[in-house]
N, C-alpha and C positions, 0 to 999 in steps of 0.2 A: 630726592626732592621733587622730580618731576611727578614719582608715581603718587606723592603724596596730594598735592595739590590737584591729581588729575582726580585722585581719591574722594577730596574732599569738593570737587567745582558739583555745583548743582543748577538745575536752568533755574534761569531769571523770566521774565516774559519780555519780550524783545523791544517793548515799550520803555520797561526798569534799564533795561541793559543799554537804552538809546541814550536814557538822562544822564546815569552814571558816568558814559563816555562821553559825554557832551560837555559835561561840568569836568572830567578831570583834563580832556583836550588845551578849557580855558585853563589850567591849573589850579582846580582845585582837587581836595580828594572829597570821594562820594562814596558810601553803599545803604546797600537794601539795608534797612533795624528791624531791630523790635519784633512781633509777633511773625511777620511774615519770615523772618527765618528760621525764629523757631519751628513757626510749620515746616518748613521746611527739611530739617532736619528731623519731624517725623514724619514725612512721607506725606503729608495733609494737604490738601489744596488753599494757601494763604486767602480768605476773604480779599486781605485789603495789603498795599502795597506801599510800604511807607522808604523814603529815600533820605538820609540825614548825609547831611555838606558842610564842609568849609566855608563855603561863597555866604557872603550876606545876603538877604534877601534882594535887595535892588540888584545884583549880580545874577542871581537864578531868574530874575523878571529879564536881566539885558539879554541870556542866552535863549531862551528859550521864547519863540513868538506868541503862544496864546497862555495866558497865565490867570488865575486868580487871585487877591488878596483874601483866605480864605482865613489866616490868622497871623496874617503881617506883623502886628504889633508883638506876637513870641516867637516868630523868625517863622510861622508856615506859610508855602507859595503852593497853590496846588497848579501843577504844570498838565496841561489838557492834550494828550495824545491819543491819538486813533481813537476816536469818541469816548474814552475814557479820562479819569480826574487822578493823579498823582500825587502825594501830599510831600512834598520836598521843604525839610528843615533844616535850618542854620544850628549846628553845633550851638549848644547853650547851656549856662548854667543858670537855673532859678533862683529867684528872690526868696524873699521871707513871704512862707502860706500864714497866712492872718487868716484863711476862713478852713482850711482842714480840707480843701481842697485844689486853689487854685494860686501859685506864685500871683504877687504884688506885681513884681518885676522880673525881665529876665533879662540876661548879659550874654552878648555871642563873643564865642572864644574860638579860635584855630586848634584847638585839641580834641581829640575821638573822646580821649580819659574822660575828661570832663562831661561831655555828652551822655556818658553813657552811663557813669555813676550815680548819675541822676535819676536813672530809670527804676521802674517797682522793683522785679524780681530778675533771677540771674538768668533765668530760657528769655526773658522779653529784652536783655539788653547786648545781644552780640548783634555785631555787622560784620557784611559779606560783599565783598565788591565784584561777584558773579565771575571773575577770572580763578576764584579756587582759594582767597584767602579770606581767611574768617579771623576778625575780632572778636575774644573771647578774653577780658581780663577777669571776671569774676567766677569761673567756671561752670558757664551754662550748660555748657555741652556734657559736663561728666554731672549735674544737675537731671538734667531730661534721661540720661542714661541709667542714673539709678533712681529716676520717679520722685524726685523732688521738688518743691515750692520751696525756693529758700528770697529771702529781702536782697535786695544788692546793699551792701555794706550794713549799716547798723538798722535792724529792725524797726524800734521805736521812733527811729529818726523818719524812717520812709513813711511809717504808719501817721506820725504828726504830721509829716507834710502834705498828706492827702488820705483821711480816712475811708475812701472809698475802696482802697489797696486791702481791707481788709476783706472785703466781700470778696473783690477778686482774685485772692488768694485759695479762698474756699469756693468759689466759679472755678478757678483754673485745676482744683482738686479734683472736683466732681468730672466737668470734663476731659480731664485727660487720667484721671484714678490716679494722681499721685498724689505722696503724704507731704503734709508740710511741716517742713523742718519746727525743731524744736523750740528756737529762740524766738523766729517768726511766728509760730502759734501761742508762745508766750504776751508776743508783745501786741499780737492780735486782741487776744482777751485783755491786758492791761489796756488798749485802748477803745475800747471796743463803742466804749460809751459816746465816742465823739463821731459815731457815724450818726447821731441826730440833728447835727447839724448838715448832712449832705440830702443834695433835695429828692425828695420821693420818688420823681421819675427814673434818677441813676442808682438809688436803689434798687427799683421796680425791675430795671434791667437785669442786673445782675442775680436776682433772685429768680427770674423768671430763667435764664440762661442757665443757673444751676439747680432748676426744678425739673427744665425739660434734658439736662444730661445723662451722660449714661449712669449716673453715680448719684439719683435726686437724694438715696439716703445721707446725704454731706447736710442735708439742712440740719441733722442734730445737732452735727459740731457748732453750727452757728446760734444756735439756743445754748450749749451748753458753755459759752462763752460769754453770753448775753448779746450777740450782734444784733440781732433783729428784735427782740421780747418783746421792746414795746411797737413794736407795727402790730403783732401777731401775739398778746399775751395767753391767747387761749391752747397754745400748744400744747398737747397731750404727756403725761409724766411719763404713761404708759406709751410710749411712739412705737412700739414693735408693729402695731397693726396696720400703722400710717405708713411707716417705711415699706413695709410687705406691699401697700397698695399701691404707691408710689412706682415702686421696682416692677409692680405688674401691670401699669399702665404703658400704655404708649408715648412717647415724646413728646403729647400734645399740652401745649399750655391751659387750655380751657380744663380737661380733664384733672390734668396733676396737681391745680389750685383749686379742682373741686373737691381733688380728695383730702387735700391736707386743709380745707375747713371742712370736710366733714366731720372730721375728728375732733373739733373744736368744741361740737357741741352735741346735745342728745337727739332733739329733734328738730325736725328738715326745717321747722318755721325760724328755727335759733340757727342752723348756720347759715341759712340763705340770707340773716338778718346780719350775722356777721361777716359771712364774705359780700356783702354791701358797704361795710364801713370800711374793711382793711382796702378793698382794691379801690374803693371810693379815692381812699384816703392815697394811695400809691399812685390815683393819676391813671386810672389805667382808659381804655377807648370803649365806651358806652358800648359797644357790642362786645365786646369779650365778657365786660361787666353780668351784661345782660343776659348771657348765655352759661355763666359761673352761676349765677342766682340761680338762674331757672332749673340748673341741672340740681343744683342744692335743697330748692321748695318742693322737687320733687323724689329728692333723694331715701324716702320709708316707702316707696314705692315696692308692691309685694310682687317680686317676681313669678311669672308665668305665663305661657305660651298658648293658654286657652285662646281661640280666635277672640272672642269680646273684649277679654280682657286686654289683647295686647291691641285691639282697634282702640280702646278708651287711653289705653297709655301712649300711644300717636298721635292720639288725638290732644292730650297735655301737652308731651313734649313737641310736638312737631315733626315730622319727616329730617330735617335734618338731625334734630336736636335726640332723635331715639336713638342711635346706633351710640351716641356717646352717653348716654344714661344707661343704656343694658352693658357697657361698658364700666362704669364706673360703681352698679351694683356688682356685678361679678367680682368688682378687685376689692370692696370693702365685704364681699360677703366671708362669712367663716370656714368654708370646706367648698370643694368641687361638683358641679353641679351643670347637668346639661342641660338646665333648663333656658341657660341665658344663649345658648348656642340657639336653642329651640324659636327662644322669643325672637332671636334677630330673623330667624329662615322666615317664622310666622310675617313678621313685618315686612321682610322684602315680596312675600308674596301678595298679600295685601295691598300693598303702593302697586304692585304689578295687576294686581286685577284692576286698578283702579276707584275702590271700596272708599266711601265716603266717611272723612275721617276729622270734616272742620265746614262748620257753617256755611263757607265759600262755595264748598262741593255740594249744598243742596240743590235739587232743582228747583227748588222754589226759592222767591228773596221776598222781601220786605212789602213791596210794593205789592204783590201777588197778593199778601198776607191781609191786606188792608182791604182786597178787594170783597177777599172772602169772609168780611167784617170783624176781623181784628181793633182792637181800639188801638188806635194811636198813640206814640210814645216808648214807653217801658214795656209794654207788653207785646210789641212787637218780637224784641230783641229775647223774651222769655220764651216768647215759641218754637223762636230758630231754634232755641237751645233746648226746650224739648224737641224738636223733630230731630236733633242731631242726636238725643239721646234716645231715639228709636230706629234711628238709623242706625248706630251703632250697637246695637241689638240683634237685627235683622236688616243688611245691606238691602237685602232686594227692595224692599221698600221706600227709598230711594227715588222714585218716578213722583213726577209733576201729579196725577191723577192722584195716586195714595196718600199720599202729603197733605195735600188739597180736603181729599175726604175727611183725615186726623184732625183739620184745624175747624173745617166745618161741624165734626161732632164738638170737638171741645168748644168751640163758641156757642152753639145751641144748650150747651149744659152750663153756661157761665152766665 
């Protein structure tokens, strides 16, 4: 018995392990749930730290001196240790979900069973009381060991109670590359429809977490189920290319929702107009928006590493915004090709000489412009833009004096 339990103890962090003994001292029982054991049991470093009790809430607020009401009314207390937030909950069973994701009501019970039947799937519902025993009624653990997503108890029931469970089913695929069981992906697709009633942003989450995994090609399952269609109807019949690009990106969110609305459309003016309305529509934070478009309106962009050519293409995208454009041309182009390796050396050289590459960097500005009898207005802002498109032609050119000369001749001809 002994080797087993010394088999199965895994650390807690001394914080978890403070509350657990603190709540069962008063006599209650306590352990670590839900995802952070799962991580745990594969070897992962848990994000977040969740602690499920016996004690009622006003019980974890008597023991504990610094506390929050962070969701009092469904039994959460987050207990504040060593500058950190702990989320400590009363055993409960849920009410009736009337919106397909959040219980009406909830009822605190003194049983583990109860708690924990409650839960989405069978890795997110064991607890562990960090001395070496683990609750496992649903069998998570032989679950996570043969790469399963299976529902805790009845599929459709879990999926009615909260349609978000659907997405995160196929999140938790992608992430951790396992399959999901049979019944559970059945009852996925039968409900799949009722994830338009959950709100855009906890979509937006979880689509964005199974785009940047290691597994982003899992987004077909969820077209081919209908999960998402209508956020994204433009999805490709043909996905081989999309997936291909997806798998050869890097884990960055801006890139991987550029490339899966590239696919969406034929040209850069249609998906930049479309990944405008879906992320629009998802809620997403006006800079990522903004840098999705921009990578999109420039997406038929003709690669190559000729110096002009890759100064005018820095000069669209922007110094940040280039390394992920020669990036996301490479993973949508059709075959191998050093040229995009070429373009990025060209561009870090370029930033490195310093090579004027945007209006800001001329020596001359506006005011200059005026003196050397520029009309006022609109036609100020035209010359910048020609002198930046001679600049970037020929760098050296670039000096106060030659700039100077260019707008003097062009005003004596105008």
């Amino acid at each position: 018995r002994r080797k087993k339990r010394q088999k199965e103890q895994m650390e807690l962090p001394k914080a978890v392990q403070t509350i657990i003994h603190l709540l069962e001292r008063n006599g209650y029982e306590a352990y670590a749930v839900g995802g952070c054991v799962r991580d745990l049991f594969l070897h992962r470093a848990p994000k977040d730290w969740d602690v499920t009790t016996s004690a009622p809430p006003e019980a974890v607020k008597g023991i504990f001196h610094r506390t929050v009401d962070t969701g009092i009314k469904h039994g959460t207390v987050t207990v504040l240790m060593g500058g950190e937030g702990y989320e400590v909950t009363t055993y409960r069973i849920d009410g009736v979900y009337s919106d397909f994701r959040h219980p009406e009501d909830v009822h605190f019970t003194t049983a583990l069973e109860e708690d924990l039947k409650r839960r989405d799937f069978t890795i997110n519902a064991m607890a562990y009381d960090g001395e070496g025993r683990v609750v496992d009624l649903f069998g998570g653990r032989k679950d996570l060991q043969d790469g399963v997503i299976r529902a805790v108890g009845v599929a459709e029931e879990r999926f009615t109670e909260d349609a978000l469970r659907i997405l995160r089913a196929f999140r938790f695929s992608a992430e951790l590359g396992f399959t999901i069981e049979e019944k559970t992906l059945a009852a996925a697709g039968k409900l799949a429809g009722n994830l338009r009633f959950i709100s855009r942003e906890r979509v937006r989450e979880e689509l964005t977490k199974l785009l940047v995994s290691p597994h982003p090609d899992r987004i077909r399952d969820l077209y081919r189920i209908g999960a998402i269609n209508d956020i994204y109807p433009a999805y490709p019949e043909e996905d081989g290319p999309l997936l291909a690009a997806l798998n050869a990106l890097p884990p960055d969110p801006v890139l991987r929702y550029a490339a899966l609305f590239y696919y969406g459309a034929d040209r850069q003016e249609e998906r930049a107009a479309l990944a405008e309305q879906v992320i629009t529509e998802l809620r997403f934070d006006n800079a990522t928006k903004n840098r999705v478009v921009k990578l999109l309106a420039l997406s038929d962009t003709a690669p190559s590493a000729e110096p002009y050519a890759v100064r005018c293409i820095l000069s669209r995208a922007g110094e940040a915004l280039f390394p992920l454009l020669v990036q996301l041309l490479q993973a949508v182009s059709k075959k191998e090709n050093p040229v995009f390796d070429e373009m990025l050396r060209e561009g870090e050289a370029i930033i490195q000489r310093g090579e004027c590459i945007s209006v800001s960097q001329l020596k001359i500005n506006g005011t200059e412009l005026l003196s050397l009898g520029t009309a006022p207005g609109k036609a100020v802002g035209e010359t910048l833009k020609k002198l930046l498109e001679e600049v970037l032609k020929a760098p050296e050119k670039n000096e106060k004096e030659t700039l100077a000369a260019l707008v003097s001749a062009w005003n004596k001809t105008e």
